[in-house]
C-alpha positions, 0 to 999 in steps of 0.5 A: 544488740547495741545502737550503734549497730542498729544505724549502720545497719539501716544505713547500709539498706539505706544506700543498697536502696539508692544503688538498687534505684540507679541501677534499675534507671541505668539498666532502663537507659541501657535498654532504650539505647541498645533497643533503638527506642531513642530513634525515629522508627522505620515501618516494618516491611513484614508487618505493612505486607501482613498488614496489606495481605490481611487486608486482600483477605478481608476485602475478598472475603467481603466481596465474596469472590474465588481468589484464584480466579481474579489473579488469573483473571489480572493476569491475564489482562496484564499479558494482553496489555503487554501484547498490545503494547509491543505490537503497537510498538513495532508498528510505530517502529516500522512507519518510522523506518518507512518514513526514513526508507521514503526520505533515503529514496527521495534524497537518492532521487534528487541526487541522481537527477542532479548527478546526470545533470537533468533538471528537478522537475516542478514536482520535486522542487514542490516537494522539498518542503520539510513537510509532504501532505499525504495522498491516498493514490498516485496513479501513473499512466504508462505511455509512449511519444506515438500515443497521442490520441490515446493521451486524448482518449483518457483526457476527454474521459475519465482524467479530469483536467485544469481546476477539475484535477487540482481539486482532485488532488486538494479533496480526494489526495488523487494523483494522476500523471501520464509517465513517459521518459525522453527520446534516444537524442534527447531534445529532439522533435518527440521531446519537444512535442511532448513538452509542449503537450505537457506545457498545454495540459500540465500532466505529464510525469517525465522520467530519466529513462529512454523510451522503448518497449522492451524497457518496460520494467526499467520504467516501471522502477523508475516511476515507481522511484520518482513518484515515491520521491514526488508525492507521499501515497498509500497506494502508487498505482500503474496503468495502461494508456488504453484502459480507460479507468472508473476512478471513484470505484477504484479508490473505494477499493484501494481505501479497503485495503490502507491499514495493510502494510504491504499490499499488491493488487490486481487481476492476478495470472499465471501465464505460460513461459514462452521459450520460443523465440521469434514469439510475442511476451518471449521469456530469454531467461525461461530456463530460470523458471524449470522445465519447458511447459512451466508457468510463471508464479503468481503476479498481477496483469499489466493493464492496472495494478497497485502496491503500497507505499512500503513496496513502492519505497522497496522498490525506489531503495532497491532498484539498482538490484532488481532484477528485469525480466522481458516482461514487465508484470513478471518483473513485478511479481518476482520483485515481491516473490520472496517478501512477506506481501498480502496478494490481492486478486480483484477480478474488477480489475480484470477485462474480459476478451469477448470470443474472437476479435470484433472489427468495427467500421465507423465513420470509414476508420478501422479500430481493432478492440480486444478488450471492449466488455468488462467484468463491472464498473472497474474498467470502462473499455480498452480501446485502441487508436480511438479519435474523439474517443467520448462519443465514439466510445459510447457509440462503440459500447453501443453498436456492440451491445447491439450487435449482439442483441440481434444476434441473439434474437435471430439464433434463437428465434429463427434457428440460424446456423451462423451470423453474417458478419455485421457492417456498420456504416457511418449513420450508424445502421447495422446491415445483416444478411440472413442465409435461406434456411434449406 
């Protein structure tokens, strides 16, 4: 082989080589660029999962615990965290509607004092301030314009009066007002009696509505109305002017039952349907109820009851289309019949007719007790047409729990057939007479 050959041999391996190195950069370039290598590098989704699962594994593995277990564990707790929060959710949705249904029903009643020209009382003009202080009870006292002396009966007893029933109201949230609404000719001598008895005591709650006895489920949703747009309450509570009421044993009730919502309390009945008419507590629409014989579903006495503030803000919203019986517990309890309401029979409320009719004579005035002995402290005594009722309610409880110690001891010691009938005279000295036994 010649030279020359030799040289352009090498120099061809030469050039191969150089093309070869290129080559070899530029298919290295190639690479980086298609295999994104050039860029940031984003965390791969797979690979973090892997990595966390891995994790859980080891740290399980290290702790020693069943798997299954702590997920069905966890979740567990995440459904009861999930109920807790939507319950307590809908109860924070329905304070708020009940605030709104309270706001709705007190705007309704101060239009409709305005409308019909009757001046705002000062109660409602206290309340329209944009914030209402929240109370523990509002206690109305039904009464009527011939019922003085049992207005007076309550205020020398268990109704505290001046300062006494202001710091009732500042410590303990109690409200207590007598109801009443005007006469047929409105500013007449009853009205302008009571007026001024409600210029002397201050404690009179009138209603736009026109007395009478008949009208007594028109007045109970007009009071209810009223004292929902008056003062913001967990409880509104009614109560006859002649039951004389343990107030302090009454609010321990009431504050037992203030995380319910709908609540109706009192001495639950089921009375018979009159159908007769000339009858007293006669029912005109007794057909409603089924055949002759039936009695009235279940509802609470007249004498004392209390509902909570979303019955009474239901009450004060629906009033124009509740519906009246003749009598006004009955009214009540169908106005809550076909609500989802807690029914709460206390028996404290109830009072006791001792058997047959006692008839005291004190000081040479009559007075016909039905309801002198209580089941306990609820109730003091309900006692009609009483004058100076704080003494002669304490002679009265007195004489009868006397009366009927000695009766007792002369039944059983001295074997009497009967007891005759007991006079006290105005000492007071109880004068007995016992038949010869045969």
């Amino acid at each position: 082989m010649s030279l020359k050959s030799r040289g352009e041999q090498t120099s061809r391996s030469v050039v191969s080589q150089k093309w070869s190195f290129l080559f070899c950069i530029c298919c290295f370039c190639a690479g980086m660029l298609f295999t994104n290598r050039m860029w940031a590098v984003p965390e791969s989704k797979g690979f973090t999962r892997t990595t966390a699962m891995e994790a859980e594994k080891l740290k399980l593995v290290s702790e020693g615990c069943n798997p299954r277990a702590k997920e069905v564990k966890r979740a567990s707790k995440d459904i009861f965290g999930e109920v807790f929060k939507t319950h307590h959710a809908i109860q924070t949705l329905d304070k708020t509607i009940s605030n709104l249904e309270m706001e709705l029903a007190a705007a309704r009643a101060a239009q409709e004092s305005i409308l019909s020209g009757s001046p705002l009382s000062e109660d409602l003009k206290k309340t329209e301030s944009p914030k209402k202080r929240r109370y523990l009870m509002v206690v109305g006292i039904n009464t009527a314009f011939s019922s003085r002396k049992r207005r007076d009966s309550v205020r020398a007893t268990w109704m505290p009066q001046g300062d006494k029933r202001k710091k009732l109201e500042e410590e303990k949230g109690i409200i207590i007002r007598f109801v009443i609404g005007h006469s047929a000719t409105s500013g007449g001598i009853l009205d302008r009696a009571v007026e001024a008895e409600d210029r002397k005591h201050g404690d009179l709650l009138r209603l736009d509505h026109v007395e009478g006895y008949l009208e007594l489920s028109a007045k109970t949703k007009i009071y209810f109305a009223t004292a929902v747009a008056l003062w913001d309450a967990d409880f509104y509570v009614k109560v006859d002017d002649d039951v004389h009421v343990n107030i302090g044993t009454l609010g321990e009730t009431l504050v037992r039952h203030r995380s319910k919502p709908r609540v109706y309390i009192g001495c639950m009945k089921s009375g018979p349907v009159l159908s007769q008419k000339g009858v007293r507590y006669h029912e005109p629409e007794y057909w409603k109820f089924g055949e002759a014989g039936n009695k009235y579903f279940r509802h609470a006495t007249g004498q004392l009851y209390a509902v909570s503030r979303d019955l009474a803000s239901y009450i004060a919203i629906n009033q124009h289309v509740l519906h009246k019986y003749a009598n006004e517990d009955v009214s009540l309890g169908a106005w809550f019949i076909g609500l989802d309401v807690e029914h709460i029979d206390d028996r404290r409320l109830c009072c006791g007719t001792p058997p047959g009719k006692v008839l005291i004579f004190l000081k040479k005035m009559k007075f016909k007790v039905e309801k002198a002995f209580c089941h306990n402290s609820m109730l003091f005594w309900s006692v009609f047409s009483l004058k100076k009722s704080q003494s002669l309610a304490h002679k009265l409880l007195f004489t009868c729990w006397f009366t009927l110690l000695v009766g007792l001891h002369y039944l059983f010691t001295s074997q009497l057939k009967r007891l005759s009938s007991y006079h006290i005279n105005s000492t007071p000295k109880i004068i007995y007479s016992i038949p010869k036994l045969n």
